[in-house]
NUDRENDO-210977 format. One record per residue (C-alpha): residue number from 1; residue in three letters; x negated, y, z. Coordinates in nm, 3 decimals. Each point is the difference from the previous one (the first is absolute). Layout:
# NUDRENDO-210977
(NUM "ala" (X Y Z))
...
This chain:
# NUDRENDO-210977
(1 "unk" (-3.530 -9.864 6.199))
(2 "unk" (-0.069 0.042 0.363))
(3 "unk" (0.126 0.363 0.170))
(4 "unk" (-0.165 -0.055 0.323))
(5 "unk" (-0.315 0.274 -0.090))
(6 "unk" (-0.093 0.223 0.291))
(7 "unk" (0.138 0.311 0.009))
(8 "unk" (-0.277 0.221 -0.133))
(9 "unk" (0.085 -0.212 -0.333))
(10 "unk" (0.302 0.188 -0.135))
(11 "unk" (-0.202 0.316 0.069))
(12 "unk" (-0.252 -0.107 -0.226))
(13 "unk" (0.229 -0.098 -0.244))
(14 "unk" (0.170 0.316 0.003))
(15 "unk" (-0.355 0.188 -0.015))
(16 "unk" (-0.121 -0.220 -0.313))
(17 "unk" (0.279 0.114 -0.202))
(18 "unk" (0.080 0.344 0.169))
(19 "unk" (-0.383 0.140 -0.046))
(20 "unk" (-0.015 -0.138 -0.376))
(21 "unk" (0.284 0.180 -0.097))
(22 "unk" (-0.148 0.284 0.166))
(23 "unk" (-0.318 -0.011 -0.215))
(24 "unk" (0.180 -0.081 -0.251))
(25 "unk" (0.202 0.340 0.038))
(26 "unk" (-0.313 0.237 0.069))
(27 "unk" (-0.151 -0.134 -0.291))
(28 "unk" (0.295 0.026 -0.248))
(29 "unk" (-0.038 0.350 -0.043))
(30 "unk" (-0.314 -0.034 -0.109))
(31 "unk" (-0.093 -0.325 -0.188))
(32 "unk" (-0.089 0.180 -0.337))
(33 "unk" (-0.226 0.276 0.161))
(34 "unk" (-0.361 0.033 -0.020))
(35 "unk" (-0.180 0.024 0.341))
(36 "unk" (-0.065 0.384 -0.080))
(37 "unk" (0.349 0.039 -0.104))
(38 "unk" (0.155 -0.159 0.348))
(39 "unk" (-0.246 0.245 0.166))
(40 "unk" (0.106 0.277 -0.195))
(41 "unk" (0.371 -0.057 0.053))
(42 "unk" (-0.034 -0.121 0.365))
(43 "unk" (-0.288 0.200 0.186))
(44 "unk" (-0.364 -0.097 0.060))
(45 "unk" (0.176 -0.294 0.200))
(46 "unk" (0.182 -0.150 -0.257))
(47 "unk" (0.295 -0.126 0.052))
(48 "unk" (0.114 -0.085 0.346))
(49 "unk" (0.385 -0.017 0.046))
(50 "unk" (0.290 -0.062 -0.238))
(51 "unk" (0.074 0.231 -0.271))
(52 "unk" (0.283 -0.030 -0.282))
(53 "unk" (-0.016 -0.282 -0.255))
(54 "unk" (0.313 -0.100 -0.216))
(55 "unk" (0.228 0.273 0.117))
(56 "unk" (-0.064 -0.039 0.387))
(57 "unk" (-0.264 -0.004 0.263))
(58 "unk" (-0.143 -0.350 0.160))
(59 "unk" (0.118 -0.179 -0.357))
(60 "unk" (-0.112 -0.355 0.033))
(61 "unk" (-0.100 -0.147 -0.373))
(62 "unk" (0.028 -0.316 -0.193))
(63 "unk" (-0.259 -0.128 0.229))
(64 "unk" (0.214 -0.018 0.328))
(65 "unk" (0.322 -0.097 -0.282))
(66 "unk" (-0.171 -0.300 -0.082))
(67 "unk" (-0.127 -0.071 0.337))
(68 "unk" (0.337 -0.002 0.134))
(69 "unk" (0.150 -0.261 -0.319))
(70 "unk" (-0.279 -0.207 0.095))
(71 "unk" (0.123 -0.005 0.389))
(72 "unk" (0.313 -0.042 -0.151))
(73 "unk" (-0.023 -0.321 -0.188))
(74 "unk" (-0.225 -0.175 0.254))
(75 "unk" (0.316 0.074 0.243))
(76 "unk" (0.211 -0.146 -0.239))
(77 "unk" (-0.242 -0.306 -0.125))
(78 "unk" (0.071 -0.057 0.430))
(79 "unk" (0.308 0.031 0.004))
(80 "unk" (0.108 -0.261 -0.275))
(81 "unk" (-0.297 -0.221 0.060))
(82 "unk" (-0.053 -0.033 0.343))
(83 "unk" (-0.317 0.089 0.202))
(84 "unk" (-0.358 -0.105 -0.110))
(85 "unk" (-0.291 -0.140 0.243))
(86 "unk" (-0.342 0.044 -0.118))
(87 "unk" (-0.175 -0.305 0.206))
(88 "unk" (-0.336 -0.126 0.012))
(89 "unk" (0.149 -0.351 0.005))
(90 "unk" (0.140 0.048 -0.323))
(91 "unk" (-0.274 0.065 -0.205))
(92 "unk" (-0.128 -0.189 -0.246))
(93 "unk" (-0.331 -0.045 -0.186))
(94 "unk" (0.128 0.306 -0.225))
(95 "unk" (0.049 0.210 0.310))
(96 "unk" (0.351 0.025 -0.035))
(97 "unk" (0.305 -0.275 0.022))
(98 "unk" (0.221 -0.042 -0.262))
(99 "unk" (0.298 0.133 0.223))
(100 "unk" (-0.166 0.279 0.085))
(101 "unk" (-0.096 0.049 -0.380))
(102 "unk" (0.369 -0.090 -0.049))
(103 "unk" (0.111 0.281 0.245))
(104 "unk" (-0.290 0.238 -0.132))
(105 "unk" (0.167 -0.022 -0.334))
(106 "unk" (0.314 0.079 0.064))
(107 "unk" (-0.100 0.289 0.186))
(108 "unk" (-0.161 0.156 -0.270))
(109 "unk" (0.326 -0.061 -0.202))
(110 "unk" (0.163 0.174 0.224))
(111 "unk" (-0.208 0.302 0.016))
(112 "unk" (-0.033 -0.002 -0.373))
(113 "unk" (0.379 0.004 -0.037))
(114 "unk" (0.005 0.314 0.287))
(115 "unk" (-0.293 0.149 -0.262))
(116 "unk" (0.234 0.031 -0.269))
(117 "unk" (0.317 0.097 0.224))
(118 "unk" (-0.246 0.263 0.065))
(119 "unk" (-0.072 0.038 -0.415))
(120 "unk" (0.399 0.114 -0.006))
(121 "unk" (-0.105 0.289 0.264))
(122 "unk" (-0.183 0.171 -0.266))
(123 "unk" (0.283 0.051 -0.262))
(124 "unk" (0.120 0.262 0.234))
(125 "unk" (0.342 -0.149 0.037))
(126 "unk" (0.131 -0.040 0.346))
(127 "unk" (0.370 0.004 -0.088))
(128 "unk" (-0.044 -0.309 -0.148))
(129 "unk" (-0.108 -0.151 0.289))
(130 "unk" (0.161 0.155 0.279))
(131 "unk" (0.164 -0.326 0.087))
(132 "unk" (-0.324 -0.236 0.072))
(133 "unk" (-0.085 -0.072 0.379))
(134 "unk" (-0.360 0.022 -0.050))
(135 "unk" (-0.257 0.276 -0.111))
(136 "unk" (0.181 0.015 -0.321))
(137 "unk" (0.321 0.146 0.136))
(138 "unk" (-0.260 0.296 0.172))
(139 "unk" (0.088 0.319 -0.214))
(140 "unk" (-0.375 0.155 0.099))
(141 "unk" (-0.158 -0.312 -0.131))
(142 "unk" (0.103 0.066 -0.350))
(143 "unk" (-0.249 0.248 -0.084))
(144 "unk" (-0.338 0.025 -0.188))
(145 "unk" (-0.278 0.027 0.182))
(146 "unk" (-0.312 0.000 -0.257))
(147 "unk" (0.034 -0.392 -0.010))
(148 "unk" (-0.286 -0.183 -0.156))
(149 "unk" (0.015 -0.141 -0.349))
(150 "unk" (-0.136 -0.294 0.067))
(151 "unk" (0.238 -0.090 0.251))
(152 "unk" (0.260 0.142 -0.199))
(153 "unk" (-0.062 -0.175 -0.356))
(154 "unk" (-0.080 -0.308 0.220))
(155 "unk" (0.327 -0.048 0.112))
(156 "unk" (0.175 0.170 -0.307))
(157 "unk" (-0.157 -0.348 -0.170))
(158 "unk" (0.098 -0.200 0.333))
(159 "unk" (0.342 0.121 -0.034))
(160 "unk" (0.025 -0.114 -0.409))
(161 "unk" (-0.151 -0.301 0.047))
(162 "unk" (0.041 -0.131 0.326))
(163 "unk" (-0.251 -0.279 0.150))
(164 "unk" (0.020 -0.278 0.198))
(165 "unk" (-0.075 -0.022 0.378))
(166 "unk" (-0.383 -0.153 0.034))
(167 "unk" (-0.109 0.207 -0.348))
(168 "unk" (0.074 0.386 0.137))
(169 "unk" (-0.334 0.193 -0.124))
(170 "unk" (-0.069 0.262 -0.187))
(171 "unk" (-0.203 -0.084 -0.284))
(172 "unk" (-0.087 0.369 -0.124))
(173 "unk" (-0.356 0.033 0.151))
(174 "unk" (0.111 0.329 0.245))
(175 "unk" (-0.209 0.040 0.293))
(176 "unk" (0.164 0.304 0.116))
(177 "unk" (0.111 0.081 0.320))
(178 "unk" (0.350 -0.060 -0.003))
(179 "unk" (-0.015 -0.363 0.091))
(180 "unk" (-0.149 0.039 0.360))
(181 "unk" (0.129 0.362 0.042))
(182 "unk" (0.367 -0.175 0.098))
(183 "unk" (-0.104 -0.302 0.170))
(184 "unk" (-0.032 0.035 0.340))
(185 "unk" (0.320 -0.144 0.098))
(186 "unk" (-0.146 -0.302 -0.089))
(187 "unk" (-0.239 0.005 0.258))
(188 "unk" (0.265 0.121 0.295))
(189 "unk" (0.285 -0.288 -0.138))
(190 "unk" (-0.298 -0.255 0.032))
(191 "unk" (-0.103 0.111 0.358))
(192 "unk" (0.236 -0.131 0.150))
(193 "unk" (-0.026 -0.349 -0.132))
(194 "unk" (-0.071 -0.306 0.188))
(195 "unk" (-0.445 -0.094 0.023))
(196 "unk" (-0.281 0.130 0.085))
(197 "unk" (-0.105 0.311 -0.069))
(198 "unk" (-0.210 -0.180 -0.284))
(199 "unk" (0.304 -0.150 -0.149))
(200 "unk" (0.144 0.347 0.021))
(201 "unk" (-0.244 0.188 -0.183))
(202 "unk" (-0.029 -0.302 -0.287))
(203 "unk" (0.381 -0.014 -0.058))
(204 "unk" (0.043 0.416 0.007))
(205 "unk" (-0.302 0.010 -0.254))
(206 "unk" (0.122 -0.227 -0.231))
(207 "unk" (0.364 0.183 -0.038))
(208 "unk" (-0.167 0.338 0.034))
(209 "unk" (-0.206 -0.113 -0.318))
(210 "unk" (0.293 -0.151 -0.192))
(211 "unk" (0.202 0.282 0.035))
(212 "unk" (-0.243 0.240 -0.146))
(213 "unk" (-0.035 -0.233 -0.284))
(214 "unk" (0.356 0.006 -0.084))
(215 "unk" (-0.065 0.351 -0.157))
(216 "unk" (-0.406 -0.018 -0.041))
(217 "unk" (-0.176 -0.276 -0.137))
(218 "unk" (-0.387 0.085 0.047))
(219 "unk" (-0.137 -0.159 0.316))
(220 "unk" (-0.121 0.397 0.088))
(221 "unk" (0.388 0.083 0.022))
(222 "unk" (0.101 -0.267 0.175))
(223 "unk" (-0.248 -0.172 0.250))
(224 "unk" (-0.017 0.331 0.226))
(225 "unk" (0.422 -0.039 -0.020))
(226 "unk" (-0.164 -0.330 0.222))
(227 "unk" (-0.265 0.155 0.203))
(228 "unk" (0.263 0.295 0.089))
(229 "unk" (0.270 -0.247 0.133))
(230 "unk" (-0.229 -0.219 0.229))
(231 "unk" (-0.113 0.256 0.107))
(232 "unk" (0.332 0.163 0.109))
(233 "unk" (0.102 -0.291 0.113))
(234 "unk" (-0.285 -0.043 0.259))
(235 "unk" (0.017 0.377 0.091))
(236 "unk" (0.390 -0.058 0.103))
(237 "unk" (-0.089 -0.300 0.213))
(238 "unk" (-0.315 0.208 0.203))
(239 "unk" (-0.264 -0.136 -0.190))
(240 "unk" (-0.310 0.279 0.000))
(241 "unk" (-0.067 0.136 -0.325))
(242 "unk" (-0.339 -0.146 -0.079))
(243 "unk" (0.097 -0.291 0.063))
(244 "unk" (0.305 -0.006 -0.197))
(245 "unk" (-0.232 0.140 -0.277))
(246 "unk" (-0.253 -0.302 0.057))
(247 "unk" (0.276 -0.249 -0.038))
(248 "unk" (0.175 0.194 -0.328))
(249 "unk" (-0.321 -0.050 -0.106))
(250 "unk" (-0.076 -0.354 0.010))
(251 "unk" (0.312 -0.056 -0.145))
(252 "unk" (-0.044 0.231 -0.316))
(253 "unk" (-0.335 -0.205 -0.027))
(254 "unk" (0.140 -0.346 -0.084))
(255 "unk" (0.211 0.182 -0.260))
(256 "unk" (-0.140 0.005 -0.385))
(257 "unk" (-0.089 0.328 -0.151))
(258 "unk" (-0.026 0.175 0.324))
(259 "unk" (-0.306 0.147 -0.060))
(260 "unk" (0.107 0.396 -0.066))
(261 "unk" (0.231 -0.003 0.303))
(262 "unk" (-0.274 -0.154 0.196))
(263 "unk" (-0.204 0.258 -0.110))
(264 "unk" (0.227 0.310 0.093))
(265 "unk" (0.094 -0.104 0.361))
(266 "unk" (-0.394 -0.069 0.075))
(267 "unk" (-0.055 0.352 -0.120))
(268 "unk" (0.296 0.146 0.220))
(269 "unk" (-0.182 -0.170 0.295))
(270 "unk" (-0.297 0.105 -0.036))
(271 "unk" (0.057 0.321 -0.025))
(272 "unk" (0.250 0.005 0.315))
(273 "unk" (-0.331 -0.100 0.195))
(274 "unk" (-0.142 0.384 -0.102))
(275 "unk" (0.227 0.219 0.197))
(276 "unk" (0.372 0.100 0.036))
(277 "unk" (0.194 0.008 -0.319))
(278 "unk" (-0.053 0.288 -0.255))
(279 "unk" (0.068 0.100 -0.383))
(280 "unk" (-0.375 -0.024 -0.140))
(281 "unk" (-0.037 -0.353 0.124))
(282 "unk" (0.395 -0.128 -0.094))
(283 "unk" (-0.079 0.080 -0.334))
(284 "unk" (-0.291 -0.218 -0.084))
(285 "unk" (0.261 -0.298 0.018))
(286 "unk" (0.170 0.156 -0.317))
(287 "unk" (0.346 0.210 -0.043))
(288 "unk" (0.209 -0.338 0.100))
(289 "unk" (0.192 0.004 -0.352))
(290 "unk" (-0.114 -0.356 -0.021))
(291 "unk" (0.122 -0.234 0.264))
(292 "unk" (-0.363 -0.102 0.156))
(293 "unk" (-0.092 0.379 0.033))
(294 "unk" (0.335 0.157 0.202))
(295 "unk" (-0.068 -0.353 0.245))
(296 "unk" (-0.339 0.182 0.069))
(297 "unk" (0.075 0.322 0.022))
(298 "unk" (0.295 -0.115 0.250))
(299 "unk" (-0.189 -0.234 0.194))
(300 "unk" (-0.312 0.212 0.039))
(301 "unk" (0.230 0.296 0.137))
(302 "unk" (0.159 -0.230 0.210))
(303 "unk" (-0.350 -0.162 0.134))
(304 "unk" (-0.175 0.330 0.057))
(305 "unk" (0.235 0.282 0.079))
(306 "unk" (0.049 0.100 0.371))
(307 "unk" (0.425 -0.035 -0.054))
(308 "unk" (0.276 -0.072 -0.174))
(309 "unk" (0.031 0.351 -0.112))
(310 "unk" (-0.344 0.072 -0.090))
(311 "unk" (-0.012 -0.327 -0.229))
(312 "unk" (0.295 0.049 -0.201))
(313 "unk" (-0.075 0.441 -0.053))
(314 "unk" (-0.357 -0.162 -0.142))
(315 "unk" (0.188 -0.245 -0.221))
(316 "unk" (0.198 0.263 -0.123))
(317 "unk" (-0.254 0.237 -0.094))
(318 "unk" (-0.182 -0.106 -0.310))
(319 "unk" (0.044 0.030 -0.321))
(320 "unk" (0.145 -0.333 -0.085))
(321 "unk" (0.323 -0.207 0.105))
(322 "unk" (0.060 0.189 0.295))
(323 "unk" (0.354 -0.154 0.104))
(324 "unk" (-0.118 -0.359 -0.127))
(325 "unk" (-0.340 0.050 0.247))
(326 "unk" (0.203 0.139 0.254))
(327 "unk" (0.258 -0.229 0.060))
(328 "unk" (-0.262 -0.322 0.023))
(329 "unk" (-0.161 0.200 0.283))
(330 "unk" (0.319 0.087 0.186))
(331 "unk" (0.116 -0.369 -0.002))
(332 "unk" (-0.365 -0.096 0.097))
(333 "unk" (0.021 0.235 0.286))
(334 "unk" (0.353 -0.019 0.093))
(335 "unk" (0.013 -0.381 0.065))
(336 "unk" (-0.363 0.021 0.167))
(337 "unk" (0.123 0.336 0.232))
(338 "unk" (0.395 0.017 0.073))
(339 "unk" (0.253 0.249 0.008))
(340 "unk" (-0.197 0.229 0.195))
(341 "unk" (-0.289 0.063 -0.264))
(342 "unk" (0.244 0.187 -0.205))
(343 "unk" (0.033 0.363 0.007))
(344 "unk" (0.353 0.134 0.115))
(345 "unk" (-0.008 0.282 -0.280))
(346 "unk" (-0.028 -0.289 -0.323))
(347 "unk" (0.199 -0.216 0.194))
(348 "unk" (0.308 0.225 0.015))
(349 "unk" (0.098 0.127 -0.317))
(350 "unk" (-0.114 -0.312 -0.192))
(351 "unk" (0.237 -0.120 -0.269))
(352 "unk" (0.230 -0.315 0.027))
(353 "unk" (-0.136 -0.041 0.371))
(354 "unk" (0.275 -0.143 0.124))
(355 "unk" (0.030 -0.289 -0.278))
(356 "unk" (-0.434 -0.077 0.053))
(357 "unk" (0.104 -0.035 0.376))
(358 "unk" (0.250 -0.231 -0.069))
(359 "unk" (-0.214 -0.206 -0.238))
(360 "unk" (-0.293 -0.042 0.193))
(361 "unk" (0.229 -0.144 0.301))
(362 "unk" (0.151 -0.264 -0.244))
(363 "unk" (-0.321 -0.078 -0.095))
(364 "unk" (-0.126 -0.037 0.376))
(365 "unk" (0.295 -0.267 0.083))
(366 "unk" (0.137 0.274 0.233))
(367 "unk" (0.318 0.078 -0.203))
């Protein structure tokens, strides 16, 4: 793929992945708290910087683990395929060309394959990889971070019975959140590709939306894997949000079954029209368990609060899947906003920042 972006692109890059592992990390602490509870602990303001999760403070969770895997076998898809154009020119009556389906496929492959290199991660047993070049062979990485079952027995059964490239989808039903929660990589490795901004946002949706569906099968878990990655990957080339919205949009529309996620980002809109971004409204959109909700909930933080800090400290807040809701809102507002939208403070002490850095610049084309 191409590596002539401007320079404000890396910084975006960096932001997408830097602020979702910062929501991630404020909202580790407290993903299994009530509201009142997260109040009660934190101070009439809730939660607003990193606490201790996992035996340190600023612990990232599977959330930004998988996120990084999936950056990690798109890289290597690259590397041993060869760069992909998503062109107009190409397209076919389908919307798609067979080498771009082709391509497509083996993607997912690959990121399936980094899935269960991942899957090892959570026996706990770095010795025994200490020798692998890739995420595997990262000591900090082999630790359990409340990792969904779904995404766990879905590649426990991917891992037994392995499937064919072309036919990698769940088929257990799960529209939980932990198919678009990971995904944004998607939408940054697609940014960079070759078309119009069009072409772009087709080709990142797609892969965003097969990716969830490696692990979740119900189009609620993983069409909003598909609105979330065109919609990064408009952010990260300067595309405003509402319009990057509008286009996810009339993508998700052609697709069958879309009718819940449809449903849920309409509602996040709307209510982004009625003021800046606060608790009592995020919460009508659900407690983003289910993948369609935390899209919401993200997007509608991201769409009405005043910055990148007061949009992920509302997704964090609630009573639901606080890291999950979190994250989508930091890589909404990181890719839209840049470096310099993050606080310093969350920034600092955040775990493995280093290795996010370094991932988000391979993923950019500037490494």
């Amino acid at each position: 793929m191409p590596t002539t972006l401007p320079c404000s692109s890396l910084d975006r890059y960096r932001a997408c992945l830097l602020a979702g592992a910062i929501g991630d990390a404020l909202g580790a602490p407290v993903e299994f708290l009530t509201r009142r509870e997260i109040l009660r602990d934190f101070g009439p303001g809730g939660v607003r910087d990193h606490s201790a999760s996992y035996g340190r403070v600023a612990a990232i969770t599977d959330d930004t683990q998988m996120t990084l895997f999936t950056a990690e076998g798109l890289l290597r898809a690259e590397r041993f395929a060869g760069s992909v154009a998503f062109r107009s020119d190409d397209a076919r009556a389908s919307g798609e060309a067979p080498a771009a389906l082709a391509t497509r496929e083996a993607h997912v492959e690959a990121v399936a394959q980094a899935y269960l290199r991942w899957l090892l991660t959570q026996r706990e047993r770095p010795a025994e990889h200490a020798g692998d070049d890739g995420l595997l062979g990262v000591a900090v990485l082999h630790s359990r971070r409340a990792p969904g079952h779904t995404c766990l027995t879905a590649l426990e059964r991917l891992a037994v019975a392995p499937a064919v490239a072309g036919s990698l989808r769940a088929t257990n039903g799960s529209k939980g959140c932990g198919g678009v929660m990971r995904v944004a990589p998607a939408g940054l490795f697609c940014a960079r590709g070759v078309g119009t901004d069009a072409d772009v946002a087709r080709a990142a949706f797609a892969l965003g939306a097969d990716l969830a569906a490696i692990t979740h099968g119900h189009p609620g878990g993983y069409l909003p894997g598909g609105v979330l990655a065109a919609m990064v990957a408009l952010l990260a080339r300067d595309v405003p949000k509402t319009r990057a919205l509008a286009c996810a949009r009339q993508i998700l529309v052609t697709c069958s079954e879309h009718g819940d996620t449809l449903q849920a980002i309409n509602a996040a809109e709307r209510l982004s029209a009625q003021g800046p971004a606060n608790h009592d409204a995020m919460v009508q959109l659900g407690g983003g368990w289910i993948g369609d909700e935390a899209l919401a909930m993200a997007l509608y933080c991201a769409l009405a609060a005043e910055s990148l800090e007061s949009a992920v400290l509302v997704a964090v807040n609630h009573s639901g899947d606080s890291d999950s809701t979190a994250a989508i809102a930091g890589n909404l507002l990181g890719a839209e906003r840049g470096m310099a939208a993050i606080p310093g403070r969350w920034l600092e002490i955040l775990e493995l920042r280093p290795l996010i850095d370094a991932v988000a610049g391979a993923l950019s084309g500037a490494d």
